[in-house]
DRENLUM-655528 format. One line per 8 residues: number of its first residue (from 1); their letters; for each residue x, y, z of N, C-alpha, C. Coordinates in Angstrom, 1 decimal, always signed. Layout:
residues N
NUM = A = X,Y,Z,X,Y,Z,X,Y,Z  ...
This chain:
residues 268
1 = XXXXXXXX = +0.8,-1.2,+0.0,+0.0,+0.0,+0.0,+0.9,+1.2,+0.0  +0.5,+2.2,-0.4,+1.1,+3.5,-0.6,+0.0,+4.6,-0.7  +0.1,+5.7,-0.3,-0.4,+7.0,-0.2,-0.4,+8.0,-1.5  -1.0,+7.9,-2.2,-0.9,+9.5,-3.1,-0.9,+10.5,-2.6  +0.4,+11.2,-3.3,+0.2,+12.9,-2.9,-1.2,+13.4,-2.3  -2.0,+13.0,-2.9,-3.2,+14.5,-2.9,-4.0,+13.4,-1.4  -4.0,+12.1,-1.5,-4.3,+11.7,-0.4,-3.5,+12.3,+1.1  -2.5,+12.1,+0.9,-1.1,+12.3,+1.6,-1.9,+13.8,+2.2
9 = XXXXXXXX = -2.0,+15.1,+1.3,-2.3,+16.1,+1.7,-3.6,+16.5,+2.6  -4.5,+15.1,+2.2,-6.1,+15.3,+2.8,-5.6,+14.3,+4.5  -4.8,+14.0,+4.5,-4.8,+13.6,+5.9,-4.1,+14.0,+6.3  -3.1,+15.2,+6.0,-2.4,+16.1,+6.7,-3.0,+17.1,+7.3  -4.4,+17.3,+6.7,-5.2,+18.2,+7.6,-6.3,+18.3,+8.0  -6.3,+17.0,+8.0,-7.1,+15.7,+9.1,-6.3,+15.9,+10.5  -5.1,+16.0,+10.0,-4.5,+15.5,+11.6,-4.1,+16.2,+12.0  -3.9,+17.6,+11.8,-3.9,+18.7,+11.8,-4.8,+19.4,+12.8
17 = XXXXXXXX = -6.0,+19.2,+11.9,-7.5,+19.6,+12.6,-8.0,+18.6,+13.7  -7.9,+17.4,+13.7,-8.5,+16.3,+14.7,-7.3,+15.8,+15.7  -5.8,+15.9,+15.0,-4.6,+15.2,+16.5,-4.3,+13.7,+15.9  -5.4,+12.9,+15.7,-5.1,+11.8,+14.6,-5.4,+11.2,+13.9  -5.6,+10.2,+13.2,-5.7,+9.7,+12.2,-6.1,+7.6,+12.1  -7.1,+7.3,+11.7,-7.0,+6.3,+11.4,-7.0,+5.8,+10.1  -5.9,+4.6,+9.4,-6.2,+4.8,+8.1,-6.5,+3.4,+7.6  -7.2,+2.5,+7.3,-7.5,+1.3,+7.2,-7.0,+0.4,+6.6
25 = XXXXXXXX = -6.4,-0.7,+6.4,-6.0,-1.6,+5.6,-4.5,-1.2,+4.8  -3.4,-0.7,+6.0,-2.2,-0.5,+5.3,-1.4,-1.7,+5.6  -1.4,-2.8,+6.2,-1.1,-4.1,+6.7,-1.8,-5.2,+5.7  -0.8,-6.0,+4.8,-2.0,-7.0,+4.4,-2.2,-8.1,+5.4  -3.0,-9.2,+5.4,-3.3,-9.8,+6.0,-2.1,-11.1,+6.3  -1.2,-11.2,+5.7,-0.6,-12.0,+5.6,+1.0,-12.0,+6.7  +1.1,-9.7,+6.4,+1.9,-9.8,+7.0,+1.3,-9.4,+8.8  +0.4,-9.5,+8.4,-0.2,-9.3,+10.2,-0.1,-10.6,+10.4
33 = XXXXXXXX = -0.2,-11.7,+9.9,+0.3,-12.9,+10.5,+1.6,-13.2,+11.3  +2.6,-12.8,+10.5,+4.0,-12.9,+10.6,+4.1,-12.0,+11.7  +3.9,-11.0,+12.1,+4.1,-10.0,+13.4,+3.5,-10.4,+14.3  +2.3,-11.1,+14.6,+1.6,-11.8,+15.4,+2.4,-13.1,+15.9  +3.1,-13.5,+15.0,+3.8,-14.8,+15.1,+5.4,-14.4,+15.5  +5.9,-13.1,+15.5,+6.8,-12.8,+16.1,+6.4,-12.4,+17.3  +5.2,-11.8,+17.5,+4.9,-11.4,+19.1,+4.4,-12.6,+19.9  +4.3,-13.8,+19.6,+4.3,-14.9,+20.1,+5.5,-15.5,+20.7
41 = XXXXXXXX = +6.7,-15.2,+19.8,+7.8,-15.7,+20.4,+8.6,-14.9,+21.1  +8.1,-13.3,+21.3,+8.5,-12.4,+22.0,+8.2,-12.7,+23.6  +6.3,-13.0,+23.8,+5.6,-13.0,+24.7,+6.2,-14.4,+25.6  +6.4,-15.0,+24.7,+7.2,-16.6,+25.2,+8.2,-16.4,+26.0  +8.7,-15.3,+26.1,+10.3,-15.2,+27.0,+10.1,-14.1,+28.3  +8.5,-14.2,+28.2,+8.6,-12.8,+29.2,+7.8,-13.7,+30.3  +7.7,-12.7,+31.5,+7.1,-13.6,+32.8,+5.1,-13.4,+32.4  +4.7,-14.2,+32.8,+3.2,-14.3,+32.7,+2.4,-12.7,+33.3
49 = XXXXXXXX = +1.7,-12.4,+32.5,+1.0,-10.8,+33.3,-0.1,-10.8,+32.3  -1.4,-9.8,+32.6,-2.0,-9.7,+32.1,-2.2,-8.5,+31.2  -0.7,-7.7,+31.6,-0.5,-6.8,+30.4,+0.9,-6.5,+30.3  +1.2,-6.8,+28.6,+2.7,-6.4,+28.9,+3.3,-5.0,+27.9  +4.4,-4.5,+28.2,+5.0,-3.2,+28.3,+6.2,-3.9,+27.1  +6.6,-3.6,+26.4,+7.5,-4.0,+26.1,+8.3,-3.1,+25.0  +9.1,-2.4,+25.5,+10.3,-0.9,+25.0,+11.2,-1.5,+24.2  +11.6,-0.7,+23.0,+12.5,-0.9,+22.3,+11.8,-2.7,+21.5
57 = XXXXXXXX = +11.2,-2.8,+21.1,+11.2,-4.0,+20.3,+11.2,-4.2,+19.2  +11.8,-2.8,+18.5,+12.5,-3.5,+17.6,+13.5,-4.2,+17.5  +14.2,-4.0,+18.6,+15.5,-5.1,+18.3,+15.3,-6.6,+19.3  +13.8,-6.9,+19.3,+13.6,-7.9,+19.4,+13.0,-9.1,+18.5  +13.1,-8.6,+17.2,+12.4,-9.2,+16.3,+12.5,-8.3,+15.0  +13.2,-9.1,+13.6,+13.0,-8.1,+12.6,+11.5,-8.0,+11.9  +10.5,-8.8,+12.0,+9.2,-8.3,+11.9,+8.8,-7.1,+12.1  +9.3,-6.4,+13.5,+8.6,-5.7,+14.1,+9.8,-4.5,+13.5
65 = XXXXXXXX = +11.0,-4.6,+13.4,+11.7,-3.9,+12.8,+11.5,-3.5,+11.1  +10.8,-4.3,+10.6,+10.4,-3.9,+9.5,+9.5,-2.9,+9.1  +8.4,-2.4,+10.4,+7.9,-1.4,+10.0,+8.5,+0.2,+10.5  +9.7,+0.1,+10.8,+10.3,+1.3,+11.0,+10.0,+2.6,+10.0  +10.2,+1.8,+8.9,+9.9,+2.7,+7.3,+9.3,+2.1,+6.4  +8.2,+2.2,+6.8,+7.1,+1.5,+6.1,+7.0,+2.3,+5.2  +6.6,+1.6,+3.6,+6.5,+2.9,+2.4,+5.1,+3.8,+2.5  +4.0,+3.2,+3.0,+3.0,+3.8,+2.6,+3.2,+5.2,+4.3
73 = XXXXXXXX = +3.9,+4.5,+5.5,+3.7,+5.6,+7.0,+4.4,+6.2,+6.7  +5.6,+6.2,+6.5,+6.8,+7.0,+6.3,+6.5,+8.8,+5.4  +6.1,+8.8,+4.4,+6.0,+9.7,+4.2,+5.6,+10.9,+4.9  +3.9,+10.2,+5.2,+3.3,+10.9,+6.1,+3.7,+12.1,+7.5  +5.0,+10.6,+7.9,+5.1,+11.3,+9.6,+6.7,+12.5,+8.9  +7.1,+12.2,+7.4,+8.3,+13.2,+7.1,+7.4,+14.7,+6.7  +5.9,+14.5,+6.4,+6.0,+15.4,+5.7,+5.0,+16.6,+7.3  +4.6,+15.6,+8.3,+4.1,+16.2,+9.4,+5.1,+16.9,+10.2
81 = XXXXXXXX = +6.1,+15.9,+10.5,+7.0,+16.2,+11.3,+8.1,+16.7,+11.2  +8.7,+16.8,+9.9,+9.7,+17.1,+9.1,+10.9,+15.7,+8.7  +11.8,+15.8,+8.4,+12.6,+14.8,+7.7,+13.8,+14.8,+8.4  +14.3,+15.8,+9.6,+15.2,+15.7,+10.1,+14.8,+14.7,+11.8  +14.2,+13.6,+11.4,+13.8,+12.7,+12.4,+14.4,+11.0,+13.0  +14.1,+10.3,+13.6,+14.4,+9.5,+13.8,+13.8,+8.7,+14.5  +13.5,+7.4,+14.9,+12.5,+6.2,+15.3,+12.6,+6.9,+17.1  +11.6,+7.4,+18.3,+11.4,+7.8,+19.6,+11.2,+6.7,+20.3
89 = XXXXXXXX = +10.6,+5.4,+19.9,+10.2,+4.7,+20.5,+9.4,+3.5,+19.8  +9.8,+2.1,+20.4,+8.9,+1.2,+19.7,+8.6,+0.4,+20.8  +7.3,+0.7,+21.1,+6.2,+0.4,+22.5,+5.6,-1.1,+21.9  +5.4,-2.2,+22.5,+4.8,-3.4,+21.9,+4.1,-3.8,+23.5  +2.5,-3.7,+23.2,+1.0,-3.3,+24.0,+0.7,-4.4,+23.7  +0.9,-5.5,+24.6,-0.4,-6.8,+25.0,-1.3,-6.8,+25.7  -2.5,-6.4,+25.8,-3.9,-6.5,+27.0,-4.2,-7.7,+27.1  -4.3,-8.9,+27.9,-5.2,-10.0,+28.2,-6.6,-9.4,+28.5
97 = XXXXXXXX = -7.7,-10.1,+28.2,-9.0,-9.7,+28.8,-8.6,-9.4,+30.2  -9.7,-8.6,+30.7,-9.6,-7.9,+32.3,-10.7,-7.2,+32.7  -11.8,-7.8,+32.6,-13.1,-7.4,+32.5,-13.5,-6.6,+34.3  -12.5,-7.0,+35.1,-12.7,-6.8,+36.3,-11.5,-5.3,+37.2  -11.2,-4.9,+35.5,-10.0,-3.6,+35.9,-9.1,-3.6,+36.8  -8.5,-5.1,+37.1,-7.4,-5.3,+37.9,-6.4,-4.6,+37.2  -5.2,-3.7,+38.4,-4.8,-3.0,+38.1,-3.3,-3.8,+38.3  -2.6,-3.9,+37.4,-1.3,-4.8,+37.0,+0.1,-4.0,+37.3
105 = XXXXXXXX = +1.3,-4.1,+37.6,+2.3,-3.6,+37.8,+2.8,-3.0,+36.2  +2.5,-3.6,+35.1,+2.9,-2.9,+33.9,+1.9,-2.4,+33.6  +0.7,-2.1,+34.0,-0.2,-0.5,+33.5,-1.1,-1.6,+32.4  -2.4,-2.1,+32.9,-3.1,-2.6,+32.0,-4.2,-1.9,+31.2  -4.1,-0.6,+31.7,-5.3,+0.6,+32.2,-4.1,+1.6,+32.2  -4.5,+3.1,+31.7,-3.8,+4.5,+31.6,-4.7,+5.3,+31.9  -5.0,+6.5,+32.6,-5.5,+7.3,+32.6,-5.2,+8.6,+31.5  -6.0,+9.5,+31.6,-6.0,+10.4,+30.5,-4.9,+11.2,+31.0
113 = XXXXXXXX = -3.9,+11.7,+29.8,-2.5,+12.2,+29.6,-2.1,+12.7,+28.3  -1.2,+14.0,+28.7,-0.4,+14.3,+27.0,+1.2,+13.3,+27.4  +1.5,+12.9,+26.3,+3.0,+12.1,+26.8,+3.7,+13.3,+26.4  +4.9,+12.9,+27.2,+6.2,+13.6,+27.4,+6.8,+13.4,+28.5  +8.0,+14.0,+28.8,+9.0,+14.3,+29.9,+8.4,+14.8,+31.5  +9.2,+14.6,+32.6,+8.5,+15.1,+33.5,+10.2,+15.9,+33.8  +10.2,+17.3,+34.2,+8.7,+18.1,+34.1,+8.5,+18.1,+32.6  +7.0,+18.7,+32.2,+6.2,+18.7,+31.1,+6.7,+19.2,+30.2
121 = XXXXXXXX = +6.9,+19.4,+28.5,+7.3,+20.2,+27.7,+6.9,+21.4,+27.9  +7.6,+22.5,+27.2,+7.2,+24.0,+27.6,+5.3,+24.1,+27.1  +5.0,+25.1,+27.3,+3.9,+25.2,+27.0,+4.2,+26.8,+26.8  +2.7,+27.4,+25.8,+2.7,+28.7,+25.5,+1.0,+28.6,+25.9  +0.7,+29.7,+26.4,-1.3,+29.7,+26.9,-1.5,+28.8,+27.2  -1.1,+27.9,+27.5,-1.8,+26.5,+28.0,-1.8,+25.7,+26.5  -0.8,+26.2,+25.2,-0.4,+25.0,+24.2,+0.6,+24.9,+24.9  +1.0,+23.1,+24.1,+1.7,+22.3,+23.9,+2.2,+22.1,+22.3
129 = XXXXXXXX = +3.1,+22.1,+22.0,+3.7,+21.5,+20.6,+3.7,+20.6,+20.8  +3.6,+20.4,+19.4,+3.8,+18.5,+19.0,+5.2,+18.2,+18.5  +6.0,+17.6,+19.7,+7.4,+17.5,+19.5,+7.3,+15.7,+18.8  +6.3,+14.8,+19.2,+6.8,+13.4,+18.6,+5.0,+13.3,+18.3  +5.0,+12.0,+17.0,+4.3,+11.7,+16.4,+4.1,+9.9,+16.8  +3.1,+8.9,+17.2,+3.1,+8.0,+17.2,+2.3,+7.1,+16.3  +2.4,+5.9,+15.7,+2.4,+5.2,+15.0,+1.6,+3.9,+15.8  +0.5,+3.7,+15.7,-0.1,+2.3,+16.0,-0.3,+1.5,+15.0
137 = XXXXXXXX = +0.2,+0.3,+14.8,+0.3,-0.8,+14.1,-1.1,-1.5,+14.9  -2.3,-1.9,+15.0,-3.5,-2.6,+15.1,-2.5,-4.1,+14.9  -3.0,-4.7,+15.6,-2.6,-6.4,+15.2,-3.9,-7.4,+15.8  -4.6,-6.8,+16.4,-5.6,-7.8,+16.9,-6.7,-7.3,+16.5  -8.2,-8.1,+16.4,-9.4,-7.2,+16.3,-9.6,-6.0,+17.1  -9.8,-4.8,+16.5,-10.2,-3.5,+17.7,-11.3,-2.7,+17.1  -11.8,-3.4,+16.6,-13.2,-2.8,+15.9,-14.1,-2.7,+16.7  -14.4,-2.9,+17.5,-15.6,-2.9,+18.5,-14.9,-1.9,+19.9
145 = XXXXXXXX = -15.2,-0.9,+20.4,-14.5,-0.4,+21.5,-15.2,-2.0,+23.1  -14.3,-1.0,+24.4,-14.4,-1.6,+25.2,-13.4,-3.1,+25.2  -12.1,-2.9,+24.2,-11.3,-3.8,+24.3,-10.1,-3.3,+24.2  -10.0,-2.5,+25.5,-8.7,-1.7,+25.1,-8.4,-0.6,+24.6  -9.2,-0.3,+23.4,-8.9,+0.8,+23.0,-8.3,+1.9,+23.8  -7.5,+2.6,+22.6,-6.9,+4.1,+22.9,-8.6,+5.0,+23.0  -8.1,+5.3,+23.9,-9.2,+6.9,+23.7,-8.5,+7.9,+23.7  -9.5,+8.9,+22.6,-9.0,+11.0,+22.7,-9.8,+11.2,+22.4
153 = XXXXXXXX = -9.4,+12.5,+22.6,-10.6,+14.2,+22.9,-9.6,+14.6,+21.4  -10.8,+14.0,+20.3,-10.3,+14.8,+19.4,-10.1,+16.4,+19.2  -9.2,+16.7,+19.0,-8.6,+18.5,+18.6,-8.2,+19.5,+19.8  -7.7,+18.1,+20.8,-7.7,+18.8,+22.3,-6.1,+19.2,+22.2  -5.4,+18.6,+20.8,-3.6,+19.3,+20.9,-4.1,+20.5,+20.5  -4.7,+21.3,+20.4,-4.8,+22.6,+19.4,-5.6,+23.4,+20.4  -6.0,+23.4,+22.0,-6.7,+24.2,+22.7,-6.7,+23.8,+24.1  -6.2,+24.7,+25.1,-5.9,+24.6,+26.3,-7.0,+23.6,+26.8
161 = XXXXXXXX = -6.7,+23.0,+27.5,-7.8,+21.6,+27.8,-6.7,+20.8,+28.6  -7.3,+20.9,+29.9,-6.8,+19.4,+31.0,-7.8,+18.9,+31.2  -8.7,+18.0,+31.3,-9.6,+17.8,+32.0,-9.7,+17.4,+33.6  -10.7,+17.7,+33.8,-10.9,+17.6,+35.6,-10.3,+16.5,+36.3  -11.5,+15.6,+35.6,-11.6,+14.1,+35.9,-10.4,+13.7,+34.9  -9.0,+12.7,+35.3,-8.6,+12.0,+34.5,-8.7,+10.3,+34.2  -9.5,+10.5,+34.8,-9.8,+8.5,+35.6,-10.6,+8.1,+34.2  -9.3,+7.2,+33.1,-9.9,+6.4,+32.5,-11.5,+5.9,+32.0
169 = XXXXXXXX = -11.4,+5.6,+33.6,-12.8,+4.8,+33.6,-13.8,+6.1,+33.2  -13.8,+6.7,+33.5,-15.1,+7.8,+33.4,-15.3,+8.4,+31.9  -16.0,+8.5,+31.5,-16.6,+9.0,+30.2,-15.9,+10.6,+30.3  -15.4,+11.4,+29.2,-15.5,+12.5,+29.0,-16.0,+13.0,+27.9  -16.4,+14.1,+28.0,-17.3,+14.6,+26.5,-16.5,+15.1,+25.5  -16.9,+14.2,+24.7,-16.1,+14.5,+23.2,-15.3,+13.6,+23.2  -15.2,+12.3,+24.1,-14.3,+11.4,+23.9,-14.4,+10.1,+23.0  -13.6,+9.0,+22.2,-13.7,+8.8,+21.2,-13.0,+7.4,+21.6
177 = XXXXXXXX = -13.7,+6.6,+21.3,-12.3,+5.3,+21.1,-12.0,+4.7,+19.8  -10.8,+4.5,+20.2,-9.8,+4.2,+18.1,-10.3,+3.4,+17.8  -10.7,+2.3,+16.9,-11.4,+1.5,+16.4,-10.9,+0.9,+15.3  -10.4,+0.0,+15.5,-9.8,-0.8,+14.0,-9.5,-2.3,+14.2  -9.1,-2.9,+12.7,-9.4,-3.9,+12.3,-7.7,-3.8,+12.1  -7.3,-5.4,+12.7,-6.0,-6.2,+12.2,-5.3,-5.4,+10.9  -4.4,-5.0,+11.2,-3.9,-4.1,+10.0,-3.9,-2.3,+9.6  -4.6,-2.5,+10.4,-4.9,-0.6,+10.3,-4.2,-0.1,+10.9
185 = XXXXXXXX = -3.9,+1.5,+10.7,-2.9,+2.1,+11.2,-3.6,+3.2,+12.1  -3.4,+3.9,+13.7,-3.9,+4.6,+14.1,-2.5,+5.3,+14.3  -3.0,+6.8,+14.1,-1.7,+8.4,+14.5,-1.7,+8.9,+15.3  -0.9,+9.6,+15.9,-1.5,+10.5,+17.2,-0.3,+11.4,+17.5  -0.7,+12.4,+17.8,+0.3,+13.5,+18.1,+0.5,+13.3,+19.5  +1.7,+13.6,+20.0,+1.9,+13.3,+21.8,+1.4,+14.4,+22.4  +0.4,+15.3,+21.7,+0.0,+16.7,+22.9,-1.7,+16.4,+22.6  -1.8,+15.2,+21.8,-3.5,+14.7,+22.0,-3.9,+14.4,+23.2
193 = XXXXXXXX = -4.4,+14.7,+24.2,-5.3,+14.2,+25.3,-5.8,+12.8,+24.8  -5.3,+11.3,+25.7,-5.5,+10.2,+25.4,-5.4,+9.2,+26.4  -5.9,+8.2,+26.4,-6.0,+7.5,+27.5,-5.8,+5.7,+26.9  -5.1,+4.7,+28.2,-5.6,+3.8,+27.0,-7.0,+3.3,+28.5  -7.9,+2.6,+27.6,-9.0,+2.1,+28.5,-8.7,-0.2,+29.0  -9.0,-0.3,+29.9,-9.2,-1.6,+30.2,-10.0,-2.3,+29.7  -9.2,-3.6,+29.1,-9.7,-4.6,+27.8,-10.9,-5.4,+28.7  -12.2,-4.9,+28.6,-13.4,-5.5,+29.3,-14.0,-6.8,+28.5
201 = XXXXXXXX = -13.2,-7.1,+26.9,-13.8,-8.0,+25.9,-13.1,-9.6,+26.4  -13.6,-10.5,+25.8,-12.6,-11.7,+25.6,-11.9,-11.9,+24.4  -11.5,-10.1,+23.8,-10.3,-10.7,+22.8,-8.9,-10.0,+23.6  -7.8,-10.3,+22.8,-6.5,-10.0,+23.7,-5.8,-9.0,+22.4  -5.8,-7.7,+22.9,-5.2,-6.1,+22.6,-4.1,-6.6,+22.1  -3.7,-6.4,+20.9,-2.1,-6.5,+20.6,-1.7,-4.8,+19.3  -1.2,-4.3,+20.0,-1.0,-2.9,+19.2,+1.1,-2.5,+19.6  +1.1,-2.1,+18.5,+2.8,-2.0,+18.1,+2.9,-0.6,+17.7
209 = XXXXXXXX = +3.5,+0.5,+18.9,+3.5,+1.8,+19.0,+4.7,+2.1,+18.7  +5.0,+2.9,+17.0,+6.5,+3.3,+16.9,+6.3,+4.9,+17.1  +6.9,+5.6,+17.7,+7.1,+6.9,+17.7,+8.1,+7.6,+17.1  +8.1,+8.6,+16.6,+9.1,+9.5,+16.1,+8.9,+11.0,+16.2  +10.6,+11.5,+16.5,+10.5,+12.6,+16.7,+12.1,+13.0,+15.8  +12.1,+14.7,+16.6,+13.7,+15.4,+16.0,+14.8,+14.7,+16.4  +15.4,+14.3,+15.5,+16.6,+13.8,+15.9,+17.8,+14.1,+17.1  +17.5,+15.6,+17.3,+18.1,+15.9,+18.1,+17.6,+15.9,+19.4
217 = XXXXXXXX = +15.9,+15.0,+19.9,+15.7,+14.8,+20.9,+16.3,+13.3,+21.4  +16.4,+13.3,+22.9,+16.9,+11.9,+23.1,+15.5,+10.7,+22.8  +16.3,+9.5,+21.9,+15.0,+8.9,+22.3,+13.9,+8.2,+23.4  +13.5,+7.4,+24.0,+12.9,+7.1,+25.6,+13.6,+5.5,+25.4  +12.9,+4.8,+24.7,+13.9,+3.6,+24.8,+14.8,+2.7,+24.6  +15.6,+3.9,+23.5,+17.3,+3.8,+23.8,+18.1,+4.7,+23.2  +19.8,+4.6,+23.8,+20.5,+5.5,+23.7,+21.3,+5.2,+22.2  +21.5,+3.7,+22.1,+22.4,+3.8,+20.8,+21.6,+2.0,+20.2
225 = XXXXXXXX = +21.4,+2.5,+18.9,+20.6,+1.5,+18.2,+21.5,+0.4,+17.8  +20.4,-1.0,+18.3,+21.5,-2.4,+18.2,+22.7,-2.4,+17.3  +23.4,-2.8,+17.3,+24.2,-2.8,+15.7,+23.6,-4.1,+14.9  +22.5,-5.2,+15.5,+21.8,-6.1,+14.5,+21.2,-5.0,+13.5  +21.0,-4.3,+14.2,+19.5,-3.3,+13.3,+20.2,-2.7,+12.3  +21.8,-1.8,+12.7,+22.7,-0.8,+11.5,+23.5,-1.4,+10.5  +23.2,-3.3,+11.2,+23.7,-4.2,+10.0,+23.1,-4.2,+8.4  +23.8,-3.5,+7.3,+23.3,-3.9,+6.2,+21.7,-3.1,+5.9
233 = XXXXXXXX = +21.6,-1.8,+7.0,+20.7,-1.2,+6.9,+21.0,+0.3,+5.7  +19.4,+0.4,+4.8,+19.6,+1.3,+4.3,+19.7,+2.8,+5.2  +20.4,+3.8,+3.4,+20.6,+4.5,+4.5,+19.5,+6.0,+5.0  +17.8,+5.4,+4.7,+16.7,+5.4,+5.1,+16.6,+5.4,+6.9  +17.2,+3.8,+7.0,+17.0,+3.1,+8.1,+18.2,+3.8,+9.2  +18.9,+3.9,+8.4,+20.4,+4.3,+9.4,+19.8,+5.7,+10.0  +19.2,+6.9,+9.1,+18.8,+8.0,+9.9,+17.6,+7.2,+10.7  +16.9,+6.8,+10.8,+15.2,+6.7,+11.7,+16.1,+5.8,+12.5
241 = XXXXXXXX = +17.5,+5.3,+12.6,+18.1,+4.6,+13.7,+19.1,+5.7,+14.8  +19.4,+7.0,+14.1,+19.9,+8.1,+14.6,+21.2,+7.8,+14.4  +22.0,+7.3,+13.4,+22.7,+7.5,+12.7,+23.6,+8.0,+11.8  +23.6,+9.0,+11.7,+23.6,+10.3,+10.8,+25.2,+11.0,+10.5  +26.3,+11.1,+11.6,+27.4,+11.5,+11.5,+28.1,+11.5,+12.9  +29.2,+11.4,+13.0,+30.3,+11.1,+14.6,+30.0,+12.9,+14.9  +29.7,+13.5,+14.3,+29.8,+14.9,+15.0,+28.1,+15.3,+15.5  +28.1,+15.1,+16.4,+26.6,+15.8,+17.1,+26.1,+16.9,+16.4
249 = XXXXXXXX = +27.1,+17.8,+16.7,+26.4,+18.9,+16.1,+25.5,+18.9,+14.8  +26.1,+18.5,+14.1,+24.9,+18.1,+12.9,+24.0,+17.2,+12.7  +23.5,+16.8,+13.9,+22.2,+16.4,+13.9,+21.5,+17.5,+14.4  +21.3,+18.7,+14.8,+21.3,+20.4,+14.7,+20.9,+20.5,+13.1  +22.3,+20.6,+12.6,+22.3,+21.4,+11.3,+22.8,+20.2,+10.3  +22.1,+19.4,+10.2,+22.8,+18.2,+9.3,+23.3,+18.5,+7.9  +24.0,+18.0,+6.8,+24.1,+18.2,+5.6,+23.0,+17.2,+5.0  +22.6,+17.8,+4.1,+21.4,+16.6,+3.1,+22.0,+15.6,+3.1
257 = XXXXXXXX = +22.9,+15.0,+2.4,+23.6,+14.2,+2.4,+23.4,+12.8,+3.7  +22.8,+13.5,+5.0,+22.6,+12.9,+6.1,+21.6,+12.7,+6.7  +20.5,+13.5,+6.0,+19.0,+13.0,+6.2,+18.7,+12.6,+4.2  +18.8,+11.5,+4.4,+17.8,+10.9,+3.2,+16.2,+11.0,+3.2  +15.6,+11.2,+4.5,+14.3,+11.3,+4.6,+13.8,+12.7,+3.6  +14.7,+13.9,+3.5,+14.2,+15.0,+2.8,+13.6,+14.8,+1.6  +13.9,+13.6,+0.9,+13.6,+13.3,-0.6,+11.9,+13.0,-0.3  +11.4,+12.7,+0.4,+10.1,+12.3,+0.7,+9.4,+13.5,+1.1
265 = XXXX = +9.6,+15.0,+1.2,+9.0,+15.9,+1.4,+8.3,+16.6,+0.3  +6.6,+16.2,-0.1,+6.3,+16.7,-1.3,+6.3,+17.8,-1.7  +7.0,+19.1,-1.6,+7.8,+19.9,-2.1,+9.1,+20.0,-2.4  +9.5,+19.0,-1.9,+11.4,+19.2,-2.1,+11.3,+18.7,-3.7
């Protein structure tokens, strides 16, 4: 799958206007198998829980490393975010059913939050910028809410808004849960008001969160990318791995030459 320009541009201000984006059927069915069957043998090595957390996974599986730069996301998050970027985070979200909101030591249940740093990113009026962009990979049915789903207050990055109540569990007005099918891709800006909810169904949440931001931020779960991953990696993959040059400074002011991502900016 792949994005046309003029599509590319109508969900640029979708997401713009709304914080994020769901886009259906960018996964074929086949390779949602294969990722499912790597998160099998992922989940096989971890202790038994009814929710697990699991940072940095791409360098636990090249499945899941394969969607770093996916042809059809990739554009999108260069042309939102800019091209001087690099992979923030790759979050891998297992919910078991938990109809009974047992609350688990890895967070089976989130309450409503903008992510970021503690203390908080700067703010101006009570905004927030959008310093990282996240990437949900859908791998289990989520079409039906009340299984986990992410919830947001659509257009709440773009207008001073905490809410009172932040307790998950409680309904807020104007709130929304993401909804998709095996394959689909859900977006989200990190200054969206979002929450994830407790999987009340008897299906089991499986969602694969890659984030990206400026290269010149640090990323959250890690400092220097496996060398499995910089093996034999394009040199696409080497920048979104933060790869770029032995001199810091020019991940600042890089030379083209060092972000390949620029070629993907539908103006350049």
């Amino acid at each position: 799958m792949t994005i046309a320009a003029l599509e590319l541009k109508e969900l640029m201000e979708q997401f713009h206007e709304q914080g994020y984006l769901v886009i259906p059927n960018v996964l074929p069915q086949e390779k949602v198998n294969r990722l499912n069957t790597a998160i099998d043998e992922i989940i096989a090595e971890e202790p038994e829980s009814l929710a697990h957390n699991i940072y940095n996974s791409i360098a636990r599986h090249d499945e899941l490393a394969s969607l770093i730069d996916h042809e059809a996301i990739l554009p999108l998050i260069v042309n939102l975010l800019g091209y001087n970027i690099q992979l923030h985070i790759s979050h891998l979200t297992v919910r078991q059913p938990n109809p009974n909101d047992v609350q688990t030591a890895s967070h089976s249940f989130i309450d409503w939050h903008q992510d970021g740093p503690h203390p908080k990113f700067p703010s101006i009026a009570g905004l927030t910028a959008t310093y990282y962009i996240k990437v949900c990979y859908i791998l289990s049915d989520m079409s039906q809410p009340n299984r986990g789903n992410t919830k947001v207050i659509p257009g709440s990055h773009k207008k001073p808004y905490n809410p009172n109540n932040k307790d998950v569990k409680q309904q807020l007005d104007g709130e929304v849960q993401v909804c998709g099918k095996p394959g689909d891709v859900f977006i989200f800006a990190q200054n969206l008001w979002h929450a994830g909810s407790a999987n009340q169904s008897s299906f089991t949440r499986r969602q694969l969160f890659l984030g990206y931001s400026p290269i010149w931020m640090r990323p959250i779960d890690y400092h220097q990318a496996d060398e499995s991953l910089l093996k034999d990696a394009s040199p696409i993959r080497r920048q979104l791995l933060g790869q770029i040059s032995d001199n810091k400074f020019k991940y600042y002011v890089p030379e083209d030459k060092m972000v390949p991502l620029k070629s993907l900016l539908l103006d350049s």
